[in-house]
C-alpha positions as CSV (number, residue, x, y, z in Angstrom):
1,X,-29.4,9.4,8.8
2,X,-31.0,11.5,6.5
3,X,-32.9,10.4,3.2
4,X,-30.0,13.1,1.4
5,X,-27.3,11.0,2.8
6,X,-28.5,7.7,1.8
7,X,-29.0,9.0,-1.9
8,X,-25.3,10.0,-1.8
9,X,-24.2,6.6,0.1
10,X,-25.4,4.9,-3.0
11,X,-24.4,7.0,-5.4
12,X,-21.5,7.0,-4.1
13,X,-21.2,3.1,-3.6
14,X,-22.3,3.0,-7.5
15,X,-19.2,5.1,-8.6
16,X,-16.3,4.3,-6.4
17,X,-16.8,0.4,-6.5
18,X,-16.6,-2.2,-8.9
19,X,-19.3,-4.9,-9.4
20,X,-19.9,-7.8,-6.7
21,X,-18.3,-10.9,-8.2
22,X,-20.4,-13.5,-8.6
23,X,-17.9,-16.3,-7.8
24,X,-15.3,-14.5,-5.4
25,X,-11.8,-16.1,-5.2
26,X,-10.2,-17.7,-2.6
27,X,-7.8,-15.8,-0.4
28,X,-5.9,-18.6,0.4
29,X,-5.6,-20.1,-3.1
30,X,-2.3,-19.2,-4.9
31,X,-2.8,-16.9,-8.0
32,X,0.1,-16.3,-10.4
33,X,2.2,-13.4,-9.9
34,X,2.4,-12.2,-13.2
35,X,5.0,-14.1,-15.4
36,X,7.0,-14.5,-12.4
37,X,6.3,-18.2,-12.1
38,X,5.4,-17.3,-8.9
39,X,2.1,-18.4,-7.1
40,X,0.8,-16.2,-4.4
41,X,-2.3,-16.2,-2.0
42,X,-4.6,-13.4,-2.4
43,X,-4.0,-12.4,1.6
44,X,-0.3,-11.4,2.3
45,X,1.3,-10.7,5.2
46,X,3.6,-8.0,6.9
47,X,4.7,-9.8,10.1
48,X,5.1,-6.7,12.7
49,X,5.6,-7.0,16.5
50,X,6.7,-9.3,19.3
51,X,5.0,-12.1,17.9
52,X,6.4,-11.9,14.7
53,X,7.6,-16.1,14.6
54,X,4.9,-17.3,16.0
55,X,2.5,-15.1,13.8
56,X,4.2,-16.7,10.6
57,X,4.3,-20.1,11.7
58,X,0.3,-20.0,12.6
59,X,-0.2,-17.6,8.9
60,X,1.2,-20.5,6.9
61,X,-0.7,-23.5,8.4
62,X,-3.9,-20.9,8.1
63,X,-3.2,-20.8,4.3
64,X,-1.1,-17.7,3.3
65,X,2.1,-17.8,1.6
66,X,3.5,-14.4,0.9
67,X,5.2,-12.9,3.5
68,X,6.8,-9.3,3.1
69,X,9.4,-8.8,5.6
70,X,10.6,-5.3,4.2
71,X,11.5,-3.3,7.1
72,X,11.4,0.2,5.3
73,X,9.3,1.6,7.9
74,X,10.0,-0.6,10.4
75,X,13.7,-1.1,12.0
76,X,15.4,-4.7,11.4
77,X,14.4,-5.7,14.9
78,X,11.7,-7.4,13.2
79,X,14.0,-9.7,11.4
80,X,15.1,-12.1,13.8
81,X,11.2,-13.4,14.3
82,X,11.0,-13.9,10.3
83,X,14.6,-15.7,10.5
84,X,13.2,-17.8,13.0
85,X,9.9,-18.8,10.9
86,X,11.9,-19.3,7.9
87,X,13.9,-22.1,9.6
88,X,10.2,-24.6,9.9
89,X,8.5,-23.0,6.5
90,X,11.5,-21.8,4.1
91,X,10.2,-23.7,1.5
92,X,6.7,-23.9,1.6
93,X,6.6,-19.7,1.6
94,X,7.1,-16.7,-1.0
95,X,9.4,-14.0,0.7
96,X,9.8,-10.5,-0.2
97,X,12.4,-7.7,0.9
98,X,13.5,-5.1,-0.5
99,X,15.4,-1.2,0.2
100,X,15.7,2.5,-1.2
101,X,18.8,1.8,-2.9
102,X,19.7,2.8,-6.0
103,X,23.0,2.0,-7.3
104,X,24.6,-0.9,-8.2
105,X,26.9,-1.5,-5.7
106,X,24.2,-0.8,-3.0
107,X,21.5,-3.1,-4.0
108,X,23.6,-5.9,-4.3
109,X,25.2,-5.0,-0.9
110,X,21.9,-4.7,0.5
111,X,20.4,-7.9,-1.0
112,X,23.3,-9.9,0.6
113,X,22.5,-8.1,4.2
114,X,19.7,-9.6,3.8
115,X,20.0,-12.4,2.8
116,X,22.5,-12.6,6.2
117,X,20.2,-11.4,8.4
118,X,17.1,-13.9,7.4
119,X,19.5,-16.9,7.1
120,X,18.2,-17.8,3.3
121,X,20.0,-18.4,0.2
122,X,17.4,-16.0,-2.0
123,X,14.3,-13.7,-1.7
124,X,11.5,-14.6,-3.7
125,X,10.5,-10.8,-4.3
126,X,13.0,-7.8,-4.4
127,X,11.5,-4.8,-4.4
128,X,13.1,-1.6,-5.5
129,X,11.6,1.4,-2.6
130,X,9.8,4.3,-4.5
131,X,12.2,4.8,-6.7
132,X,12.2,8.4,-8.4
133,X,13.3,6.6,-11.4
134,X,14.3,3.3,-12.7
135,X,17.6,4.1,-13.6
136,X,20.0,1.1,-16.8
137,X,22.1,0.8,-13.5
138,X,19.3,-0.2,-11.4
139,X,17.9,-3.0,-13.5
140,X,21.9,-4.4,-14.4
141,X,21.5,-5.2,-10.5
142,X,18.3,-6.5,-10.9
143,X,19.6,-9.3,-13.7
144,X,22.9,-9.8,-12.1
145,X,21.1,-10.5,-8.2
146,X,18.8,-13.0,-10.6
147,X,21.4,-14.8,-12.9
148,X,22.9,-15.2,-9.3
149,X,20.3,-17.0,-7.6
150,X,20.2,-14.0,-4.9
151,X,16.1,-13.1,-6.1
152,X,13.8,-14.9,-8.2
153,X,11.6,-11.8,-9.3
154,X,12.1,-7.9,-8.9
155,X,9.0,-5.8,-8.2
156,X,8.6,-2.2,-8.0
157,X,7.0,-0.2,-5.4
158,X,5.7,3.3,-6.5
159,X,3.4,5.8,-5.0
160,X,3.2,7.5,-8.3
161,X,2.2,4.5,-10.8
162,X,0.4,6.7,-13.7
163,X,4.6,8.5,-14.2
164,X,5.9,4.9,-13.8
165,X,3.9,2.4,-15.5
166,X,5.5,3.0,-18.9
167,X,9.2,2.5,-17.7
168,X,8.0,-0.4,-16.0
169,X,6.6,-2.4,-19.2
170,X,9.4,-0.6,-21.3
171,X,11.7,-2.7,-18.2
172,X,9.6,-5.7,-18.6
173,X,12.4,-8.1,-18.9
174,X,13.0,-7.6,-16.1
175,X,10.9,-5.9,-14.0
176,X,8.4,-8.6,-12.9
177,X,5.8,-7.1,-10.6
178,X,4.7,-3.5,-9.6
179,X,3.4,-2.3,-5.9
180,X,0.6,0.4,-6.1
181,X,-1.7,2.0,-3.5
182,X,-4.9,0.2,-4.4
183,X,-8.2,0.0,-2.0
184,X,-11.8,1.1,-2.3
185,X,-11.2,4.9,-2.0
186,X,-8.6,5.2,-5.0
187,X,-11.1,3.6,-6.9
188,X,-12.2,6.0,-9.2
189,X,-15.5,6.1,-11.0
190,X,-15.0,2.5,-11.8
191,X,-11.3,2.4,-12.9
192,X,-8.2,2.8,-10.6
193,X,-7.2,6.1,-9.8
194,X,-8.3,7.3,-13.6
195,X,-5.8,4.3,-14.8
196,X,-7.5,1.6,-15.9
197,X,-6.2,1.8,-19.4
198,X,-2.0,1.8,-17.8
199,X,-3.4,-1.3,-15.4
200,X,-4.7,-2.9,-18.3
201,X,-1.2,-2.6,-20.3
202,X,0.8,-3.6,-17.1
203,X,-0.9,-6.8,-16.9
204,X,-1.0,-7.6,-20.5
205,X,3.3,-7.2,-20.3
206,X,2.8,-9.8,-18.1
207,X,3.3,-7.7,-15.1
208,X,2.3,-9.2,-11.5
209,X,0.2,-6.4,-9.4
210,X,0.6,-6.5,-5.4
211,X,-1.5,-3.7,-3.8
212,X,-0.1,-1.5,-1.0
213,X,-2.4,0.8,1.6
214,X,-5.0,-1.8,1.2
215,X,-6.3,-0.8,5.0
216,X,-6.0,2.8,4.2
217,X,-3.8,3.0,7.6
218,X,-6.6,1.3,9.7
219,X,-9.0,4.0,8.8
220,X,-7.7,6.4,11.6
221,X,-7.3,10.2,10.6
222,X,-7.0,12.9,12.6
223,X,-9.3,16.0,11.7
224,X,-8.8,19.3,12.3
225,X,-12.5,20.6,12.1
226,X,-13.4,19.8,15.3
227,X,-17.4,19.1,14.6
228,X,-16.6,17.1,11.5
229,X,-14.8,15.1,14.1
230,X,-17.7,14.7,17.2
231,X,-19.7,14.3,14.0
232,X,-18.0,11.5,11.6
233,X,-16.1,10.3,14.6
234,X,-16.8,6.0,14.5
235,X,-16.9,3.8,17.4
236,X,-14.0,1.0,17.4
237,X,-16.5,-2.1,16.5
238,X,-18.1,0.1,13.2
239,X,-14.2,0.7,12.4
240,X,-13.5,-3.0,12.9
241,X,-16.3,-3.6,10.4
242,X,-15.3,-1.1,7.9
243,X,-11.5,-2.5,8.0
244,X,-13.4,-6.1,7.2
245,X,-14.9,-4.6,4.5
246,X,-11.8,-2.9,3.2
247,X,-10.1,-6.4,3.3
248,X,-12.8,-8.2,1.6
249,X,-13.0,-5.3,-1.3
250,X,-9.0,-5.9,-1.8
251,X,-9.3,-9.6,-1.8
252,X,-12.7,-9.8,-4.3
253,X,-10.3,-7.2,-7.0
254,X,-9.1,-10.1,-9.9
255,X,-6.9,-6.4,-11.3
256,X,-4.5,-7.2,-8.0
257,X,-3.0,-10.3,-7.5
258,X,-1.9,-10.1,-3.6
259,X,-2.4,-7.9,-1.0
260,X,0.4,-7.9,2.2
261,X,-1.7,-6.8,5.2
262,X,0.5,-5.7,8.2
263,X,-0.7,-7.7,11.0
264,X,0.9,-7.6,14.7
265,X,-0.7,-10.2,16.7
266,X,-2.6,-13.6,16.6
267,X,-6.0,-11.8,17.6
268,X,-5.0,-9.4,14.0
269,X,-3.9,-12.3,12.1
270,X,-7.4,-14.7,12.8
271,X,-9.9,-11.4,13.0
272,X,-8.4,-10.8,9.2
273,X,-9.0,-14.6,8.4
274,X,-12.3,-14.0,9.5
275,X,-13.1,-11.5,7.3
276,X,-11.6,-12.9,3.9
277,X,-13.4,-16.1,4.2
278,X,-16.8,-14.3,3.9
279,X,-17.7,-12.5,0.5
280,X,-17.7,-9.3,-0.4
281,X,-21.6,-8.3,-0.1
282,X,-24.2,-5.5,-0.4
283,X,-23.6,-4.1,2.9
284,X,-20.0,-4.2,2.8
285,X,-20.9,-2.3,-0.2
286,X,-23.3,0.4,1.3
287,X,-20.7,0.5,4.7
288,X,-17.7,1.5,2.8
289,X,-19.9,4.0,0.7
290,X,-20.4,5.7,4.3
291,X,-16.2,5.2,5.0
292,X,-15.8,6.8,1.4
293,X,-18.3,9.8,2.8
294,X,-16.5,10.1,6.0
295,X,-12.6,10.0,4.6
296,X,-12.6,11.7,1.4
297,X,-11.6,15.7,3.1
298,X,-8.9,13.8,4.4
299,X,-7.7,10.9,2.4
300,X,-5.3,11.3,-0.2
301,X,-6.1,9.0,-3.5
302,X,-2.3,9.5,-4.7
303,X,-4.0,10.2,-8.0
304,X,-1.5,12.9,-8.9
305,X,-4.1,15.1,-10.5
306,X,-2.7,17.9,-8.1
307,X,1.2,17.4,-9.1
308,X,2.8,20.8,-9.8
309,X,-0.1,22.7,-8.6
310,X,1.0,24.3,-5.9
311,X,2.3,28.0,-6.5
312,X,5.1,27.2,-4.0
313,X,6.1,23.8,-5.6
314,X,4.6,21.9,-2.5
315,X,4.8,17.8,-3.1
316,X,1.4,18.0,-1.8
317,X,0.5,14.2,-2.3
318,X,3.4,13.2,-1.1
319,X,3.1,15.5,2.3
320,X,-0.6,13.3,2.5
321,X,1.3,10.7,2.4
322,X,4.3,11.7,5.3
323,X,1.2,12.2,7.1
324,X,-1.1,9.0,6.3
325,X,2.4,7.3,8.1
326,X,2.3,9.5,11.5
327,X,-1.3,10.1,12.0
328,X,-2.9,6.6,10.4
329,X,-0.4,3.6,10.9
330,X,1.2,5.7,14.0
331,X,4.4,5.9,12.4
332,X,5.3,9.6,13.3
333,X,9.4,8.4,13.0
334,X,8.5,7.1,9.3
335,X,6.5,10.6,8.4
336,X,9.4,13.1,9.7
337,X,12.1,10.8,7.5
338,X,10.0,11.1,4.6
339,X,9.3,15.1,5.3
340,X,12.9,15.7,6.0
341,X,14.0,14.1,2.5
342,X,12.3,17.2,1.0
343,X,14.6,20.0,-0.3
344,X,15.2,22.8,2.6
345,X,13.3,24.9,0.8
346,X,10.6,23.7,0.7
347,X,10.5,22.6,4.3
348,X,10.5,25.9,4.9
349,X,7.2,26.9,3.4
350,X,4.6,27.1,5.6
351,X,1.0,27.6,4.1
352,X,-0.4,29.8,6.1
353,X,1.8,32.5,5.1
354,X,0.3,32.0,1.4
355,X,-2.4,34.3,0.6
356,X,-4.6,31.6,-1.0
357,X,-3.9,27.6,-2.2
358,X,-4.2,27.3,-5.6
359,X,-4.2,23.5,-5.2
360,X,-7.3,21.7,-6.2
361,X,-8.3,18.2,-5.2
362,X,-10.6,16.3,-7.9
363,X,-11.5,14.2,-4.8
364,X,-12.1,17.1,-2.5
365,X,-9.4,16.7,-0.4
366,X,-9.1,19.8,2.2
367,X,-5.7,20.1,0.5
368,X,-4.9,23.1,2.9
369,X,-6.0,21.7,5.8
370,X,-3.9,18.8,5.4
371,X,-0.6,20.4,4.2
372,X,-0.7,22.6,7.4
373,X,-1.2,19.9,9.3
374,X,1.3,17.9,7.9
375,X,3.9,20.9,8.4
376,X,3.0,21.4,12.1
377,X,3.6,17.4,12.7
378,X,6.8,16.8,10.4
379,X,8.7,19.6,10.5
C-alpha cells in the first residue's frame, strides 16, 4: 500500500467517523426508544431463513430483544418461524411489523393480518413503509390501531429523512420513532448525511431513532470497471472483518438507538455477537477508512444532494437503491418491484442514449455507471 493511500485512509477515517467512545455501550443493554416507553437492545434482529424459530429462541437468551419481523422484502413464509418463537418469548421481546399501506382502511386491515398470522394480540412497533408522505389519514390509523391496543408505538421508515424529518416532529404525537439508513459511509464529515442539525431536533421531539442498511448489504457490489474490480476486489475473511467493523460502528453511535441486523443462521447470529461484544477500536477505524475508499464510486449515501438533477427526471438515488437490493443483499425480486413502481416513462429512459449526465455526486458516486447498470438489471 502506498504512503499516498495511507494519507487518504486517515484522512478519510478523520472525516467520515465520529470519535471512539471512551465507555462504549452495551449491545445487549436496553436503551429507551424515544418516548415510546419502550426499551430496546442496541443489536436488533431480522430473523430470515429456515432457522428463523430456533434463531429467535437462541437471540433472546443471548441478550437481544427487538425483533423486526417485517416481511417487506421478504414473502410471509418467514412468519410461521416468528409465530413459533413468540409462543416461548412473547413477553420478554419488542416486536415490530409493519407494510406500504397508506389508507385507513388498509393499515388497519393489514395490522390485523398480522396480528393473525404471528398469533399476538399487538405489535410493539408499526412501521409505516417509505411513505411518500405522511398523509391526516395515515396517522388517524395510527391513533385509532393505538387507543385499540393493536400497536404500542408507530415508527417511520424513510429513505429520504432530510424531506421527512419536519412532518415527523410536526406528527410527534404520534409518530414515535423514525427508521433512517445510518452506517459509517453516510456519515458525513462528522454529521449524518449533512443532517446533524434535523437528528438533533428529532430526538429532542422525543423521537426514537432505529437505523436501517447498517451492513451496507454485506459490503458486496458489483463493479463494472473491470480493474477497479481485480484491484479493490476483498477476500471473504477481510470482508467478514469489515462487516464486524461496520457492526461495531452502528452499535458504539449513542445518535441511534437500535439497529435490526438481518441474520439467517446460528453461525450469522453468534459471529455478530462476537463482534458487538468487543469495542469499536483504532483499527476498526483505519479498516473501514479502507471499505470507505473501496465503496464510495459505488455506494449511494441516500444524501439526496442529487434529487432533481437529472435532465431526464431520473430518481437516481432511489435507482441506487433498487440496485443496493439485487446486487448487495441478493434481492434481485425486491430491486425489479421497486424499479417497476417507477412511472413508464421513465422506465423507459435509458442513459446511454443521453449525450452527457448532468448528475453530480458530492460523494463521487459513478452516478452513470450505476444508473445503467441499474437499467440493464431492473428493467
Amino acid at each position: 500500500m502506498s504512503e499516498t493511500l495511507t494519507r487518504r485512509e486517515w484522512l478519510a477515517a478523520s472525516l467520515s467517523l465520529p470519535a471512539i467512545a471512551a465507555e462504549p455501550r452495551a449491545w445487549n443493554r436496553p436503551v429507551p426508544l424515544g418516548r415510546t416507553g419502550l426499551k430496546v437492545t442496541p443489536l436488533a434482529m431480522t430473523p430470515v431463513g429456515a432457522h428463523g424459530a430456533g434463531l429467535m429462541l437462541r437471540a433472546v437468551d443471548l441478550g437481544i430483544n427487538y425483533f423486526n419481523a417485517f416481511a417487506l422484502y421478504y414473502d410471509e413464509s418467514e412468519f410461521p418461524a416468528v409465530r413459533a418463537a413468540l409462543k416461548t418469548v412473547r413477553q420478554r421481546i419488542v416486536l415490530g411489523g409493519g407494510s406500504g399501506e397508506t389508507t385507513q382502511e388498509g393499515l388497519l386491515s393489514e395490522i390485523d393480518k398480522k396480528l393473525r398470522i404471528l398469533g399476538t394480540d399487538y405489535i410493539d412497533l408499526w412501521y409505516l413503509a417509505a411513505p411518500e408522505s405522511i398523509t391526516d389519514e395515515m396517522l388517524e390509523a395510527m391513533t385509532i390501531a393505538k387507543q385499540t391496543g393493536r400497536i404500542r408505538a408507530c415508527v417511520v421508515s424513510t429513505h429520504k429523512f432530510a424531506a421527512m424529518a419536519p412532518r415527523v416532529i410536526e406528527a410527534r404525537n404520534t409518530v414515535d420513532a423514525l427508521m433512517v439508513a445510518c452506517n459509517f459511509a453516510t456519515w458525513d464529515g462528522g454529521t449524518w448525511a449533512g443532517a446533524s442539525a434535523d437528528i438533533a431536533r428529532v430526538r429532542q421531539a422525543g423521537i426514537g431513532i432505529v437505523a436501517m442498511k447498517a451492513m451496507l448489504g454485506g459490503l458486496k457490489f458489483v463493479m463494472e470497471d473491470r480493474r477497479a474490480w481485480a484491484e479493490s476486489l476483498t477476500t471473504e475473511a477481510k470482508r467478514q472483518a469489515a462487516l464486524a467493523a461496520a457492526l461495531r460502528w452502528i452499535l458504539q453511535n449513542d445518535q441511534v438507538d437500535t439497529s435490526p441486523i438481518t441474520m439467517t443462521s446460528l453461525d450469522h447470529l453468534e459471529r455478530n455477537v462476537k463482534a458487538a461484544a468487543m469495542a469499536f477500536n483504532e483499527a476498526d477505524k483505519k479498516l473501514l477508512a479502507v471499505e470507505l475508499e473501496r465503496i464510495s464510486p459505488y455506494y449511494c449515501r441516500m444524501c439526496q444532494r442529487c434529487e432533481a438533477s437529472c435532465r431526464n427526471g431520473l430518481p437516481v438515488s432511489d435507482l441506487q437503491r433498487f440496485l443496493l437490493y439485487a446486487d448487495g443483499y441478493g434481492n434481485l425480486r425486491a430491486g425489479r418491484e421497486g424499479f417497476s413502481q417507477l412511472p413508464a416513462h421513465l422506465r423507459a429512459v435509458r442513459c446511454e442514449d443521453c449525450a452527457g449526465c448532468t448528475v453530480r455526486c458530492p460523494n463521487g458516486v459513478r452516478v452513470r455507471e450505476r444508473v445503467m447498470r441499474a437499467q440493464a438489471v431492473l428493467a
